[in-house]
N, C-alpha and C positions, 0 to 999 in steps of 0.2 A: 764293816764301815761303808763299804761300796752300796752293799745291797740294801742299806739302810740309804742313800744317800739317793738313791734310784726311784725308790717309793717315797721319800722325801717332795723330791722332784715332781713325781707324778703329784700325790696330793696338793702341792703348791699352783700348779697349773690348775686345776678343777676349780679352787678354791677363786684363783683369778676371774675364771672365767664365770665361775657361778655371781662371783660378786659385782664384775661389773655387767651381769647382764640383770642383776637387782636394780643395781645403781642407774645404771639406763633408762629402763623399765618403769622406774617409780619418776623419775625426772619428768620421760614422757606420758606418764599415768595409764599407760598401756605395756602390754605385751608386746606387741609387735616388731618392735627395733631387736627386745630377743632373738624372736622368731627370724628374722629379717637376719642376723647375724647365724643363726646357725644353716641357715639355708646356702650363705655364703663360705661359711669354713665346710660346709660339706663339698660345697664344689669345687675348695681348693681342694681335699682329700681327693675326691672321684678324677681329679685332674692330677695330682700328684701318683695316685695312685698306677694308671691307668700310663702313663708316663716311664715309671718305674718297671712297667712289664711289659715296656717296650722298646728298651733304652737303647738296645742296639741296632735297631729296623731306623729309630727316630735320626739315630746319628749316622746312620747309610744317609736317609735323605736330608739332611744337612749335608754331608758329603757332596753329594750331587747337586744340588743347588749351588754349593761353594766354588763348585767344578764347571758348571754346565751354563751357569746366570750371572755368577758373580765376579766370576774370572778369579777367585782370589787365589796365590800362588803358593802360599804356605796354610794350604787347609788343615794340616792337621794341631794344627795349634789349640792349645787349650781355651783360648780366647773364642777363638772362632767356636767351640763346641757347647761354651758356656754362655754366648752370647743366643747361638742358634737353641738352645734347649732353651733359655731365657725368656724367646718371644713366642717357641711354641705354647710354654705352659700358660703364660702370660693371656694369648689369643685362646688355648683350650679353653681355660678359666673365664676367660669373660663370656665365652659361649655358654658352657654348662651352667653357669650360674646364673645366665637369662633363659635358660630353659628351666630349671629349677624353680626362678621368681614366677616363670607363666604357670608350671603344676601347679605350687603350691599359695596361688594365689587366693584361689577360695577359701584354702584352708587361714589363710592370714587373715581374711574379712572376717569369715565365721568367728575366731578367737579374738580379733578387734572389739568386735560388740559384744562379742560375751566377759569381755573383761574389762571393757570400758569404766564399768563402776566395780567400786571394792577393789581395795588395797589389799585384803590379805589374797585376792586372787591372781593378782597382777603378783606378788612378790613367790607364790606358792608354781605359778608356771614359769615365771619368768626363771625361779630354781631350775625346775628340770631342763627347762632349753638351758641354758648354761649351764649344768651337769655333762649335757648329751654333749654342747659344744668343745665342753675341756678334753671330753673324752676321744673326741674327732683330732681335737691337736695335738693330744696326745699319739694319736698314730700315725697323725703329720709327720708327726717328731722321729716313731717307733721305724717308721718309713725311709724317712731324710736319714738316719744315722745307720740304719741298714745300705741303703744307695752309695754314701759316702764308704764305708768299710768293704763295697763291692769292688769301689772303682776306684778313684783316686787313691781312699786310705788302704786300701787293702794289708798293706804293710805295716799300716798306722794304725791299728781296729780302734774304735772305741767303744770299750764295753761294761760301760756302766750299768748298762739295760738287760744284763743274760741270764738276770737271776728272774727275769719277768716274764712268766710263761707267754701273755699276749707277745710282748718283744720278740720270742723264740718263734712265735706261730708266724708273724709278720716275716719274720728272716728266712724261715726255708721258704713258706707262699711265694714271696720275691725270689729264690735261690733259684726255687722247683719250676716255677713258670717264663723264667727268663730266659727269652730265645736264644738261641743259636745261629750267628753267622760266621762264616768262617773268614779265612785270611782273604783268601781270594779277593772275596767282597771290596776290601778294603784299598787291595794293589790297585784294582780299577783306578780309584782315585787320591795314590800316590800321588805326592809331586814329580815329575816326571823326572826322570834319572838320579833319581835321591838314590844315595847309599847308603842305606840303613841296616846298623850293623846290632841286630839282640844280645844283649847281653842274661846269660840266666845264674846269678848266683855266682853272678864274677867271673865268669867264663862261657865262649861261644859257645852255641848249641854243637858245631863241630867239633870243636876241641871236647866238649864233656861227652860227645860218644866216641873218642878214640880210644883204642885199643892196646893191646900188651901180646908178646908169644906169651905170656902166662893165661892170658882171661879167654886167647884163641885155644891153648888147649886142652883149657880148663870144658870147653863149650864143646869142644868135640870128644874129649873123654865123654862129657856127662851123657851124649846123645849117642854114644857109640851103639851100632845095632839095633838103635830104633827105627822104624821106617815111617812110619805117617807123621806128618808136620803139628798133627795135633797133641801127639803124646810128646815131641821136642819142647813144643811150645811151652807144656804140663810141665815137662822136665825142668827145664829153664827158671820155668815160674815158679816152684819147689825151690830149687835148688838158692834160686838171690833170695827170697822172701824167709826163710831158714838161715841162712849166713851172715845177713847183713842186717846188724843191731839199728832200731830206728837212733837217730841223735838228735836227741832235745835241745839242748843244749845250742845245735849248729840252726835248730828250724828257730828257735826264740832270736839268734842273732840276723836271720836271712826276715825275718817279720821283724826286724828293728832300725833294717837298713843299713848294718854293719857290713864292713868291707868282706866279702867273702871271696876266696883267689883257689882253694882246692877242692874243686866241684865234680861231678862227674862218672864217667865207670871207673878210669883209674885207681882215683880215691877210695873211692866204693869197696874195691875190690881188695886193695892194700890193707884199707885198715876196718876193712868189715863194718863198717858205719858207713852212716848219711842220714839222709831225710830224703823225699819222695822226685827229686830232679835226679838223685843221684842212682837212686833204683832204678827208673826209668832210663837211664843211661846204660849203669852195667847189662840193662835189659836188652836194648838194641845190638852195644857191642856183642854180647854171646851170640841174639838169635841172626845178627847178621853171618855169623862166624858159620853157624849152624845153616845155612841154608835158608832163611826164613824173612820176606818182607815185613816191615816190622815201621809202627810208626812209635812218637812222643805224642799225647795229648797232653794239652794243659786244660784249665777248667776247674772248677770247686767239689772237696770232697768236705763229707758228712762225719765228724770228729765224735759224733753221738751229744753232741752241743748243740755246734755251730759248723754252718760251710764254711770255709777257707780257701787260697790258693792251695792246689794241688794239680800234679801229674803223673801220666799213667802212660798205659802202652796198648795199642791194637796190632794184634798181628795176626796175618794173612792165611788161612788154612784153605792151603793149594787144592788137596782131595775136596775138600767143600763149597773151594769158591766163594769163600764170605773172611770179611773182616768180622775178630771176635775180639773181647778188652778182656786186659788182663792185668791187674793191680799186683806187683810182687811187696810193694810197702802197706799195704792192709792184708799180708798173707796172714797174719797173727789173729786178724780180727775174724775172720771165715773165710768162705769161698768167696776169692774173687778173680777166678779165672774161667772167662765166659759164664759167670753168674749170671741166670735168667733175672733177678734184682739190684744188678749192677747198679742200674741207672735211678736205682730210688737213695743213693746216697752219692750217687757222681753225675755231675753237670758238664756235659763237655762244649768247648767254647770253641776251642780253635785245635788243628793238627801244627804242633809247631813245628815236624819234620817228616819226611818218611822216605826210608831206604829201601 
């Protein structure tokens, strides 16, 4: 019913757009207002677009301007983010779409007088622009609902669109090309002495990598007699990604907003289940146990779908001198420890801790 209700959807919007750029079209006995209309939703697209795979560079510099011109004291307000993306795209927009009017200016005179007369010509292009236009608002659309499920809804997804191979194409282009900044970035322009306290799945990031004497000796049996950091590392990463069942169940209720309160390595470790905050936990406590600098990333993994919230872990191989990632909750799916192809199915965004 979904997938029928998706292509529903699209043909309804084509249909709009084809018709009223007939009905236009014929009113003004030209093409042109067509024409004129698809030049316009192309440069909301190219502005939309081009926004979308820059979302987090655009809201640094909102940040700074809020900080630096504005004086305003609670920058990080959602007001403040959706007012400042509001006027960017608003001013992008008006630009591109008068650079747009100045190209394709000739080409609007040329189709003016050539369709000045005859109705079946006016009604037979005025189709195809309004064709191409439904199909531009369409990725408007394919676009805005992807952005939304990035950021605000991430929790919320809506995905009426994932039966839509274009939808799918749009969702990683945006997932794959979306920068990376990290925390840092951000402290700069904290409100100043804010105490801001992250909660991940109902529990501190510190409280979900505490430990137990069970998971410490658990972490130095397993390493026992190993010497390089990189086969502990191996070890470790084996060892959670084999023991600890994913739970569905626990990621359906943590993506629905439900109160979640047992998070963690603890957890983890107890009852042999989690979902990917919780592997990433038991991950830290062992490799911290073990000798081994060790971070949490967070950032979007590759479900063979759709990207998602998800987190992981880099940790430090001393003989090497490099951070290497190391997934233990995709250990089922392949190699994902220092996989040369990590990073075509993981997006990392921010390090949300490191020991």
């Amino acid at each position: 019913m979904k997938g029928n209700l998706s292509y529903v959807l699209c043909f309804a919007l084509l249909f709009i757009a084809i018709r009223g750029s007939v009905k236009e079209s014929l009113e003004g006995r030209n093409s042109k207002y067509a024409l004129d209309r698809l030049v316009y939703y192309f440069a909301v697209f190219i502005t939309f677009l081009i926004m979308m795979l820059s979302l987090d560079k655009l809201y640094i510099g909102i940040l700074k301007i809020s900080s630096n011109y504005l004086n305003i004291v609670n920058i990080n307000s959602n007001i403040v983010k959706i007012v400042g993306l509001t006027l960017v795209f608003l001013l992008g927009q008006f630009i591109i779409y008068k650079i747009l009017l100045v190209l394709s200016s000739p080409l609007i005179k040329a189709y003016s007088l050539f369709l000045s007369k005859g109705k079946g010509r006016i009604i037979i292009f005025s189709t195809i622009f309004g064709f191409i236009k439904g199909l531009i608002i369409i990725l408007i659309l394919f676009i805005g609902v992807s952005a939304f499920n990035n950021t605000v809804g991430i929790n919320n997804n809506i995905n009426i669109f994932t039966n839509i191979k274009g939808y799918n194409t749009v969702q990683q282009l945006m997932a794959t090309n979306r920068p990376v900044i990290s925390n840092e970035e951000y402290k700069e322009y904290s409100q100043s002495g804010a105490n801001i306290i992250i909660y991940y799945n109902g529990v501190t990031l510190e409280d979900g990598i505490k430990s137990t004497d069970k998971i410490d000796k658990k972490a130095v049996d397993l390493v026992k007699n190993i010497k390089t950091d990189r086969e502990i590392a191996k070890r470790l990463y084996a060892w959670i990604g084999s023991n600890v069942e994913y739970d569905f169940d626990k990621a359906n209720r943590a993506l629905s907003n439900d109160n979640l309160s047992n998070s963690g390595a603890i957890e983890a470790f107890n009852t042999k289940r989690g979902i990917c905050f919780d592997y990433a936990c038991l991950y830290v406590a062992m490799a911290r146990k073990a000798g081994l600098k060790v971070r949490i990333i967070t950032g979007q993994g590759f479900d063979g779908k759709n990207y998602g919230p998800h987190a992981w872990n880099e940790v430090y191989i001393e003989e090497e001198g490099k951070w290497i990632n190391v997934d233990p909750t995709f250990y089922f799916a392949g190699d994902y420890f220092d996989n040369k192809d990590f990073d075509k199915d993981h997006i990392k965004e921010s390090v949300a801790g490191e020991w």
